[in-house]
N, C-alpha and C positions, 0 to 999 in steps of 0.2 A: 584511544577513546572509541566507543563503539558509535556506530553510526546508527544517525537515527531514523523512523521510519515514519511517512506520512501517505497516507491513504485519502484519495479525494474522488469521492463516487456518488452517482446519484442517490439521494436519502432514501431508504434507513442504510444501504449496502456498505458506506466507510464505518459508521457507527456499530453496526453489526458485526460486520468483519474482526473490529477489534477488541468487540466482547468476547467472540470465539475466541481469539489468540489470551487473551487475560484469562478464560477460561483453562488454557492449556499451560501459560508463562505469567502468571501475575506478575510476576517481578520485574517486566520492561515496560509496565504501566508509565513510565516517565521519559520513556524514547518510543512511545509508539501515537502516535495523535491520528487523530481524523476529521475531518469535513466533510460534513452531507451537503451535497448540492440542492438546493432546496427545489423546487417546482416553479415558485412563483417571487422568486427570490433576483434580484436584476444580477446581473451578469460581475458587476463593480463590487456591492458588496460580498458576493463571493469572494471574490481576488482579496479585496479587504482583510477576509477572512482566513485567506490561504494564508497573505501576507505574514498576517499575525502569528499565527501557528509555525510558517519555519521560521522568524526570528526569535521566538520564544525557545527553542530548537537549543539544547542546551550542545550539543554535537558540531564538528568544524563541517560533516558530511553528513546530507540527507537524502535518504531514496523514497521518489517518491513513486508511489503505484495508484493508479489510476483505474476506472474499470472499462470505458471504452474509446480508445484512439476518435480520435476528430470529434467527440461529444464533447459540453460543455465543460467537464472536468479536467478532461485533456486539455481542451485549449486554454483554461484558468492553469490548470500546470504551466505548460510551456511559458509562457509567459512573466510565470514567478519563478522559474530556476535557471533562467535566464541571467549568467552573471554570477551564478554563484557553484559552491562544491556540490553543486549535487546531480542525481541520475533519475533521468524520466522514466517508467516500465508501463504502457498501458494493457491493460486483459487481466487484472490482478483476479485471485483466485485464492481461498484459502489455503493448499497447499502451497501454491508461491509463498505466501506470506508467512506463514509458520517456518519457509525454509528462511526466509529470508529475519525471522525476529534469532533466527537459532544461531546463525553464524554474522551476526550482524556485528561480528570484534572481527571481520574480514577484510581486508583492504575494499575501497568500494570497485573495482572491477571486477575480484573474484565473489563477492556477494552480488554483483548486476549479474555474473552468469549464472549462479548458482540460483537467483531469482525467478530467471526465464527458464532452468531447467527445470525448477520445481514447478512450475506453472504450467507447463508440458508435458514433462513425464508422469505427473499423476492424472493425465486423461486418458481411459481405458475402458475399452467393454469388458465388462464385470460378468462372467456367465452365471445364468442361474444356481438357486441356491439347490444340492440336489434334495429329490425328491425321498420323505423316511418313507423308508419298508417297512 
């Protein structure tokens, strides 16, 4: 069974995130969810919120990606995959995530590396574009 993906970032960044991949994979519309951390939103409803989302989590394994370690996102993660099948990644980034909707029929270790490699190898200086004669 493929594993499924949950994204929890500060609003609009998980919502958005997961328009881009719908945009690229409509078809994991039903294993990919997200959570915006709202602004003014208490800390409990979030978690509430997260709660909800991975038991609804049709999948035995969930990865979740996050956008900044020790932010509120993260610490509502930790806390909710706490006890259960699933894998924290904080620095989510669209190519992580696109690598991570594509092989997501991978055991969850070799999709948690292939996560973090995608989240890293696609950061590069780009040189300019050249100039027409």
């Amino acid at each position: 069974m493929p594993i499924d993906i949950l994204i929890i970032a500060h609003a609009p960044l998980a919502s958005a995130l997961r328009s881009c991949v719908l945009h690229v994979f409509p078809e994991v519309a039903d294993s990919l969810r997200a959570v915006d951390v709202l602004a003014d939103e208490a800390p409990e409803a979030t978690q509430q919120r997260v709660q909800r989302s991975l038991q609804a989590s049709a999948a035995h394994s969930v990865l979740v990606l996050t956008d900044v370690v020790g932010a509120t996102p993260c610490n509502i993660a930790q806390k909710n995959v706490d006890g259960r099948q699933c894998k924290l990644v904080a620095g989510v980034n669209l190519p992580m995530l696109l690598r991570t909707v594509n092989y997501r029929h991978e055991p969850m270790d070799a999709l948690l590396a292939r996560a973090l490699a995608g989240g890293t190898q696609c950061i590069v200086e780009v040189a300019p574009a050249p100039t027409p004669v």
